[in-house]
Every structure is written in structure tokens, then in C-alpha cells.
C-alpha positions in Angstrom: -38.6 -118.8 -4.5 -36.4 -119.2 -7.8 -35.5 -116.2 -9.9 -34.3 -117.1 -13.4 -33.5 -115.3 -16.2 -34.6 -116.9 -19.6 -32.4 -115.0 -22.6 -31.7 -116.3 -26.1 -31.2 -114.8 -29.8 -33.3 -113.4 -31.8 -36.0 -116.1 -33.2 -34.5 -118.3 -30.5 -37.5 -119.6 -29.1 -37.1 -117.8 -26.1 -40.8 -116.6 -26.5 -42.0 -120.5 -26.9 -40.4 -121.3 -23.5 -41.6 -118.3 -21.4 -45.5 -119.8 -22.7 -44.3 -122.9 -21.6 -43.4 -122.1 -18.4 -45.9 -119.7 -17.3 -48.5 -123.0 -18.0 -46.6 -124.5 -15.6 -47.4 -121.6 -13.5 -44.3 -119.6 -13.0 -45.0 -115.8 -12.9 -43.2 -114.5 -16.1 -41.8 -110.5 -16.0 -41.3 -109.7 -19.3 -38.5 -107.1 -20.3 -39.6 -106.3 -23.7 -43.2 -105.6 -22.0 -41.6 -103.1 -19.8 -39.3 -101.3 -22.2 -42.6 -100.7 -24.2 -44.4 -99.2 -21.4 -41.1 -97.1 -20.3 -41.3 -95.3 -23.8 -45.2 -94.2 -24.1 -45.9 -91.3 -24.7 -44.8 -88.6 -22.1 -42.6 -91.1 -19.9 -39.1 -89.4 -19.4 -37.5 -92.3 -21.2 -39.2 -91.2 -24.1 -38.2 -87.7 -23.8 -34.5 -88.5 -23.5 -34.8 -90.9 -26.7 -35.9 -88.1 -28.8 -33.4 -86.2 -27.4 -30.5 -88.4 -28.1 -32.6 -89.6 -31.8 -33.8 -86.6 -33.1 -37.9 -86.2 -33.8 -37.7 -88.3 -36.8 -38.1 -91.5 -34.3 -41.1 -90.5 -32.5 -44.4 -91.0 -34.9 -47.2 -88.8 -35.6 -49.2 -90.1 -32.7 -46.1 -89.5 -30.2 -45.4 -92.9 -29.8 -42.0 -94.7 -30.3 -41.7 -95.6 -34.1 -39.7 -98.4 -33.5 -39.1 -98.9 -37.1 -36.6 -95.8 -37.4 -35.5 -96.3 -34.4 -34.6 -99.7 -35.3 -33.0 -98.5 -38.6 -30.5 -96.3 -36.4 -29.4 -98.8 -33.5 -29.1 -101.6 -35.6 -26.8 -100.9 -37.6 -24.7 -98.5 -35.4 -22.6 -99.7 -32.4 -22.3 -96.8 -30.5 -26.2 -95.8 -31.2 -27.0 -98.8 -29.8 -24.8 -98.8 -26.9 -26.4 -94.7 -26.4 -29.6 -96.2 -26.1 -29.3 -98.6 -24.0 -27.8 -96.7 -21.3 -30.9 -94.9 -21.4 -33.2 -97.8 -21.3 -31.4 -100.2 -19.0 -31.6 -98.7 -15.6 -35.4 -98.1 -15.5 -35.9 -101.8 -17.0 -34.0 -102.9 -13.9 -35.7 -100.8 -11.8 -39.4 -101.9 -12.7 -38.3 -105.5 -13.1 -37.1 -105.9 -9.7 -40.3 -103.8 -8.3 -42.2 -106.7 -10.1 -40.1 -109.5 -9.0 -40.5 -108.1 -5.3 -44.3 -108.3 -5.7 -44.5 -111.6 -7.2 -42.5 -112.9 -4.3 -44.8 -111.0 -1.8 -48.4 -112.6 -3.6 -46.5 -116.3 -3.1 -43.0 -116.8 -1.4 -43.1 -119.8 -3.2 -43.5 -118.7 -6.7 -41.1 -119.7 -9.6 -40.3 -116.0 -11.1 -39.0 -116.1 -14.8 -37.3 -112.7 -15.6 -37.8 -113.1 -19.7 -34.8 -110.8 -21.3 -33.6 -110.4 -24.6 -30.6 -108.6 -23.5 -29.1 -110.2 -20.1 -25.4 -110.6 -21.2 -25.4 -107.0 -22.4 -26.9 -105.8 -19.6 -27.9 -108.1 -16.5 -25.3 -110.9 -16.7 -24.1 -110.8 -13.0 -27.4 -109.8 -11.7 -27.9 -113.1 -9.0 -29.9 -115.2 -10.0 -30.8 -119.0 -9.0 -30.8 -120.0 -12.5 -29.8 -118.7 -16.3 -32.2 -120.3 -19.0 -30.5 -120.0 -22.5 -33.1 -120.5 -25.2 -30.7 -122.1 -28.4 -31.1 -122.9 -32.4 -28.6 -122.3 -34.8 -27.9 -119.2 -36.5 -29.3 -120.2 -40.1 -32.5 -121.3 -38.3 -33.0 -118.3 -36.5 -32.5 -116.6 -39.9 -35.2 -118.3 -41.8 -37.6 -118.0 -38.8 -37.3 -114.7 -39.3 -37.7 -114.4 -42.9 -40.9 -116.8 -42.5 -42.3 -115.9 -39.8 -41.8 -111.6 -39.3 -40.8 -111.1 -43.2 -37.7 -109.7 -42.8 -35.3 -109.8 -45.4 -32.4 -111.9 -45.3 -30.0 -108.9 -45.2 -32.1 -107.2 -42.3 -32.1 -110.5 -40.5 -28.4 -110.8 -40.1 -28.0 -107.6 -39.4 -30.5 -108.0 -36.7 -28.7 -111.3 -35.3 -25.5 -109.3 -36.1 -26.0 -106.4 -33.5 -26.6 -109.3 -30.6 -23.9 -110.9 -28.5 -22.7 -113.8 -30.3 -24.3 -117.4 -29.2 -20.7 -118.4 -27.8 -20.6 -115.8 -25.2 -24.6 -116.4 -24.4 -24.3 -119.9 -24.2 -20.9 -119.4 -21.8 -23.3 -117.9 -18.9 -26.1 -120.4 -19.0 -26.9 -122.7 -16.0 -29.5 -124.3 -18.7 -29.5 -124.9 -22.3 -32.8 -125.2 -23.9 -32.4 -126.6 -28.0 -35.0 -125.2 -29.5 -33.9 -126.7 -33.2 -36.0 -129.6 -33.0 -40.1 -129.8 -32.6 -42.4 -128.1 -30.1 -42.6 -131.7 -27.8 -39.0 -131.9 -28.4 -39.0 -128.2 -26.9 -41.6 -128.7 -24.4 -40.5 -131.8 -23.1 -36.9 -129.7 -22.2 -39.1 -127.0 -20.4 -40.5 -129.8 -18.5 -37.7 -131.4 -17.1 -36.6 -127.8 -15.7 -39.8 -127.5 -14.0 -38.9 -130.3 -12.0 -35.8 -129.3 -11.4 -37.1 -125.8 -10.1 -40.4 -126.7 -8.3 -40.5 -130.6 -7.9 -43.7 -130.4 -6.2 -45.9 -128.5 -8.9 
């Protein structure tokens, strides 16, 4: 019954290998997913965001805009730091609800916790294995100018306000380059499924 946590950069790839993975059939808990749910509309987490943000980072419907919210944390140390002492404790509450229930459905499952943010906040958390996902700075960059239309500015600023890839890469137990080609990528992810679950 592995747990692993699967972290990387923004535009790391990280994404790609979670898809990869859960083909293989490892249950994937996905932080992001969770954090979205924690901040509909009426949740308490929401509520305290506002609080801490102001109104102008809840839209017109009552949902999150992520957007201003965005604008705020990014570019602001201590916002960012404010929020996530708000989000992090229920994330790791939920997530280990959901871990506990995968392992209940099959004691044998291979559980992928997929986390943007584990060296900020989940580092020393024990897990069997961490999964880095890994691709250069400049790469990441034009991934995402191409592929989410950022500008250049807004994405080094956004690759700015993570960890930098020395301190990510100093906690992995697995280094996944994601530079190269999708088979080159995909033939990495396969060579950790055997590791993890020899017999699947």
C-alpha cells in the first residue's frame, strides 16, 4: 500500500505523470481538486478568504475569482504565506480522509497524493515515496506562454513565488525529466510502476 507524493513546478509535467500513473491504475488524490472544492461557495474556507482578501476576490456568482486572487498572492510574500495558512490544514485533512478510503476499497492500492505545494507545506509528511516532476526553468516558461497564454512577465512571476527547483529536487526519492518527449516521459513513469507495484 504505497503513498507517494508527486510535486513539481509549475508547467512541470507533473499533470502528464499523475495521467500516466492513474493508467497504470494507481488511485490519484488530487490537491488542487480539493482546494477548489474547499473554496465553493459557502464553505468556511471561503468565508475566511474574503475575510483575509477583501470582497474584491469573490466574483459576482460567489465563487473564488481566482484571477484577483492570483494577482494578490503572487506577487506578495506574506499574502501568500496568509493564505496558505488558511488553505493547508483542511487540504490535509480531506487528503488523508481520501487516502484512508482508498486504502480501505484495496489494501493493495498504489495511492498518488498529486501536490503542487509539498515542500511548502507537506515535506515531512511520511511517505513511502517523493515523485519530483522536472524540466528546466526556460521550458516551463514557454510552456506556459504556449500553452495557458501567460505573458512572459506573469510567467516568472508565477515560477518566482514557488520554491526554487534546488530545494524541490533535494527531497525527491524520484526524479522524473520531463524535458524530453512524452515516451521519453512515459517510459520514466513506467519504470516507477515497477518499482512500486511489480506485479501490476
Amino acid at each position: 500500500m504505497p503513498l507517494l507524493a508527486l510535486t513539481g513546478g509549475i508547467a512541470s509535467g507533473k499533470s502528464t505523470i499523475a495521467r500516466l500513473l492513474a493508467q497504470h491504475g494507481a488511485v490519484i488524490v488530487d490537491a488542487d481538486a480539493i482546494v477548489r472544492e474547499l473554496q465553493a461557495p459557502g464553505s468556511p474556507v471561503l468565508d475566511q478568504i474574503a475575510a483575509a482578501f477583501g470582497p474584491g476576490v469573490i466574483a459576482g456568482d460567489g465563487n473564488l475569482d481566482r484571477a484577483a486572487l492570483g494577482a494578490v498572492v503572487f506577487s506578495d510574500d506574506d499574502a501568500r504565506r496568509r493564505l496558505n495558512a488558511l488553505i493547508h490544514p483542511a487540504v490535509a485533512a480531506e487528503s488523508g480522509r481520501r487516502f484512508a478510503a482508498a486504502f480501505a476499497a484495496d489494501p493493495d492500492a498504489v495511492v498518488v497524493y498529486d501536490v503542487p505545494l509539498l515542500v511548502e507545506a507537506r515535506a515531512d509528511d511520511p511517505w513511502d515515496l517523493i515523485v519530483v516532476a522536472h524540466a528546466p526553468a526556460s521550458l516551463r516558461e514557454e510552456r506556459l506562454v504556449a500553452l495557458r497564454g501567460l505573458t512572459l512577465a506573469d510567467a516568472r512571476a508565477r515560477l518566482a513565488s514557488q520554491v526554487d527547483d534546488d530545494t524541490r529536487l533535494a527531497v525527491a526519492d524520484v526524479i522524473i525529466d520531463t524535458a524530453g518527449s512524452l515516451a521519453e516521459t512515459s517510459a520514466q513513469v513506467e519504470a516507477l510502476w515497477r518499482r512500486l507495484h511489480p506485479s501490476r
